[in-house]
C-alpha positions, -999 to +999 in steps of 0.1 A: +000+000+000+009+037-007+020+061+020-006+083+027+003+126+024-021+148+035-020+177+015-007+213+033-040+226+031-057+203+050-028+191+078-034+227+100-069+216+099-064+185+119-040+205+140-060+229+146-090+204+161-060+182+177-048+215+198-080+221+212-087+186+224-103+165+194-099+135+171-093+144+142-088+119+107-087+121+074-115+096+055-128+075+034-122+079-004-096+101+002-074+072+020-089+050-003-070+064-033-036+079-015-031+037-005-039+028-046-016+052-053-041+071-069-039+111-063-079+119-043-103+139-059-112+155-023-104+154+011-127+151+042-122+148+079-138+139+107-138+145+142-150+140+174-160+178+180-196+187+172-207+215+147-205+245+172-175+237+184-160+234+150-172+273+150-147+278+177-119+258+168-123+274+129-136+310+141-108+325+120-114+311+091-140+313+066-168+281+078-197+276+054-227+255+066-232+231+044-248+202+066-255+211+102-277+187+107-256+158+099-225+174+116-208+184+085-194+216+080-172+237+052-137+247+060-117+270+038-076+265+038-052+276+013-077+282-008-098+247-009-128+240+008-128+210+034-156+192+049-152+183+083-181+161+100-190+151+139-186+113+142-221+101+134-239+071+131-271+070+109-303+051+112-343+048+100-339+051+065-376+054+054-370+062+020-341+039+017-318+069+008-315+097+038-315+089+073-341+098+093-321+101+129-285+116+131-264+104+166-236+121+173-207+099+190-169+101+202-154+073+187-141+071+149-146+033+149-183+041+155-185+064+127-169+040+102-193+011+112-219+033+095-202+032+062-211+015+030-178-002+019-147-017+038-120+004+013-140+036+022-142+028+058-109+039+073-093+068+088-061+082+088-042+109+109-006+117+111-007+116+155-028+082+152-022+058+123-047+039+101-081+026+120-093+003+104-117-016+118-132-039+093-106-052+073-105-022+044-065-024+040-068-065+034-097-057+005-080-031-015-051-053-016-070-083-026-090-061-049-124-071-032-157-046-029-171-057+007-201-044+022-191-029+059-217-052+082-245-073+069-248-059+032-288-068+036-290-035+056-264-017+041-286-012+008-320-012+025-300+018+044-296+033+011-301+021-023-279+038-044-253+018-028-264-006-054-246+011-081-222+022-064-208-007-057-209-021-096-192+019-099-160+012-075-155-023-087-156-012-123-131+019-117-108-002-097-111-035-118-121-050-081-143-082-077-176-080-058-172-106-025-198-134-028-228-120+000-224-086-006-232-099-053-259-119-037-279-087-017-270-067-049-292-093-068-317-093-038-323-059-037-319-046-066-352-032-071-348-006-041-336+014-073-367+025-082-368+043-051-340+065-061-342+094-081-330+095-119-305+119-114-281+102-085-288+072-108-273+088-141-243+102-119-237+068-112-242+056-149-219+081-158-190+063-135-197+032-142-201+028-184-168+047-193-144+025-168-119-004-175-142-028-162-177-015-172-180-045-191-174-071-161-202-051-144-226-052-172-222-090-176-223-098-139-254-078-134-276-073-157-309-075-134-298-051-119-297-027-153-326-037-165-337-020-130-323+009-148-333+000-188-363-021-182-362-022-222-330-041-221-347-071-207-356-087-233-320-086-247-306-111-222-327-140-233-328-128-267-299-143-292-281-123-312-270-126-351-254-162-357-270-173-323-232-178-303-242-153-275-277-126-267-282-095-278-273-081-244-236-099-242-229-085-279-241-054-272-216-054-236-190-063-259-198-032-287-193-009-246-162-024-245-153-016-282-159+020-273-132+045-259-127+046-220-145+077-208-170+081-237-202+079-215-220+093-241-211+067-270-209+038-246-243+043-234-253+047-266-239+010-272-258-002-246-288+008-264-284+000-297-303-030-301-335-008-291-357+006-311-360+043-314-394+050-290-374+025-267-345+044-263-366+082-265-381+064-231-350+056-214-334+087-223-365+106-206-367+087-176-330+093-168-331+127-173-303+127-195-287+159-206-293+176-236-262+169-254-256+130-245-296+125-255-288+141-289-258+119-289-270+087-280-301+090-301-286+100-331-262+072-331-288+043-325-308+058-355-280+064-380-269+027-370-294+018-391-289+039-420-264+032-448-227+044-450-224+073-472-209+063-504-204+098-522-188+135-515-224+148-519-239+125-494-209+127-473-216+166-474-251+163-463-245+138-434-220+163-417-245+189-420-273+171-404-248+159-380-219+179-376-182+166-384-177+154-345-207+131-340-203+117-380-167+106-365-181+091-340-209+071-358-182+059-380-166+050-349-198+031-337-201+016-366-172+005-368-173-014-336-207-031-344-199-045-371-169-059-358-190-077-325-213-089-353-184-101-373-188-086-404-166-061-423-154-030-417-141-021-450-172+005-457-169+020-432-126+024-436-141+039-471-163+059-455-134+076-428-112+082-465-146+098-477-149+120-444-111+129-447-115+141-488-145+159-480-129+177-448-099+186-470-117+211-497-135+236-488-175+228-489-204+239-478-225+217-451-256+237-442-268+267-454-252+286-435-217+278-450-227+292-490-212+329-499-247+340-500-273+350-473-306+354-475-304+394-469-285+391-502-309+372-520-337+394-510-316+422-523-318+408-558-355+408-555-365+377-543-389+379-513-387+364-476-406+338-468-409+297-472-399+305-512-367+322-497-355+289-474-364+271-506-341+285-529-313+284-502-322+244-501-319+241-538-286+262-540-270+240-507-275+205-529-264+222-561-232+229-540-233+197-525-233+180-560-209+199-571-229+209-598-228+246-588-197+265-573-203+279-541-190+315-555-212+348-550-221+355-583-228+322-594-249+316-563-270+346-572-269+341-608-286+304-601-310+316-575-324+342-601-332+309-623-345+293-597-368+323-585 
């Protein structure tokens, strides 16, 4: 394991709470990654001091109250903002996401017992050593996601714990130990209790990591919590009948970049139909840009490559040049789990490049004429107008017609 170093704008922090009298640790993901090696995102400690004495022990600083009811508090230092939170345990999670009673207590061993995971349950400071209490250190070096306690009321505690277990174990390559895959299974319809956003966060950790894949194939009741059109997929076989439509489609995630969230889910997907995949789109709340990606791609999927500079011309401007490289890219990969050849679509990425080379126009916007200058030359605004604009765009497209001022306005008075 990897020596754990606090960062300098954290270590007064724990000084600060040690000179006045209090624990104080550094915890959970935070000592998680320094052991991997890996550099943390954020840092939190904890403490055995309660909110208003935080006040105290901080009164010089700048303290935003960000959680006083659960003990947790802001801390600026050196410019970063620090959460430090009471020692708490949790209990009466009615809507199997938020506690319903907040305890505060002394000991940090009490305060890791409420955690979800062993690797996030330890605590670190430079006076003390590592606690930890339930065997953290001996999973992340076996590689193992374990549920701290009975994992049974781990989840019921909290749901999303669900997917975030299949999130860690797919970021860190890790296996899921043996009870805490079977309460997965068991409870993985407490997901429909949890909102579609905290569920699409998750998504979004969990399809562009190194082990997405392991995940996918290992659980897919528990996506089909998330994509109940998937379902069918898993008994369903795919082309040539060797494996289903839901393993080839796992294996077209896998063809897909690491950390394209957007164009693996889109994999994930593409065995839908459209209306199938509008639904799931809506019901995670997706943002704008990843639904116009991932709807796109499933629907050109089904459309043939282009085959000429004019139809290349008109794909990009229905699409744009970066999501026609990455259909080619998705197409690319599909056929290949389907086992067929990519050579169209190699022709199709020389096309792209011999197209993207000259100068052409793409939408109307890219000819040497506007509309102001063709109602200059007498020809009137309205749908007639857009019209002629349509006709000169494919001329150009064609290459039938230069996209040069005077010709354009020479062709649009034929036209007219």
């Amino acid at each position: 394991m990897h020596e754990i170093r606090i960062p300098k704008y954290v270590k007064p922090l724990l000084r600060e709470l040690e000179r006045m009298g209090h624990s104080a640790y550094v915890v959970g993901g935070c000592v998680r990654d320094s052991m991997l090696g890996k550099e943390p995102m954020d840092w939190d400690v904890c403490t055995d001091a309660t909110p208003e004495q935080m006040k105290i022990v901080f009164r010089k600083r700048k303290v935003i109250e960000t959680g006083v009811q659960h003990g947790t508090l802001t801390v600026r230092s050196k410019g970063h903002n620090v959460e430090v939170t009471t020692f708490r345990l949790e209990s009466d999670y009615s809507d199997n996401r938020h506690p319903d009673r907040v305890e505060f207590v002394d000991r940090v061993e009490e305060d890791l017992s409420r955690r979800d995971f062993t690797i996030n349950a330890m605590a670190y400071s430079p006076k003390s050593g590592l606690v930890d209490t339930f065997g953290g250190q001996t999973d992340l070096a076996s590689g193992m996601i374990r549920c701290v306690g009975e994992p049974d009321v781990r989840f019921r505690e909290d749901g999303l714990r669900i997917l975030r277990a299949l999130r860690f174990a797919a970021r860190f390559q890790f296996s899921i130990e043996t009870e805490t895959s079977y309460s997965i299974r068991r409870n993985r319809l407490l997901l429909e209790n949890i909102s579609a956003e905290r569920i699409y966060k998750e998504l979004q950790g969990i399809l562009p990591a190194q082990g997405a894949g392991d995940m996918l194939l290992g659980f897919p009741e528990v996506f089909t919590v998330v994509f109940p059109e998937t379902e069918r997929l898993i008994g369903e076989p795919a082309e040539g009948g060797r494996e289903s439509k839901w393993a080839r489609s796992v294996r077209a995630v896998c063809g897909m970049p690491q950390g394209s969230f957007g164009l693996r889910l889109a994999m994930l997907l593409h065995e839908l139909e459209d209306a199938e995949v509008n639904t799931a789109m809506r019901r995670l709340k997706c943002d704008h840009a990843t639904t116009r990606l991932v709807k796109t791609i499933v629907a050109e999927l089904r459309q043939p490559l282009p085959g000429t500079r004019p139809e290349m011309r008109r794909l990009i401007g229905r699409l744009t040049k970066p999501l026609v490289h990455d259909l080619l890219t998705a197409q690319c990969v599909v056929k290949g789990v389907n086992g067929h050849s990519t050579a169209g679509v190699r022709e199709a990425r020389y096309l792209l490049e011999e197209v993207l080379d000259g100068f052409a126009a793409y939408t109307v916007r890219d000819l040497a004429v506007t509309g102001e200058s063709l109602m200059e030359e007498g020809i009137p605004s309205g749908p007639g107008l857009g019209k002629v604009l349509e006709q000169l765009l494919r001329e150009v497209q064609d290459e039938t017609l230069k996209n040069d001022k005077d010709a354009l306005l020479k062709r649009a008075r034929e036209i007219f």
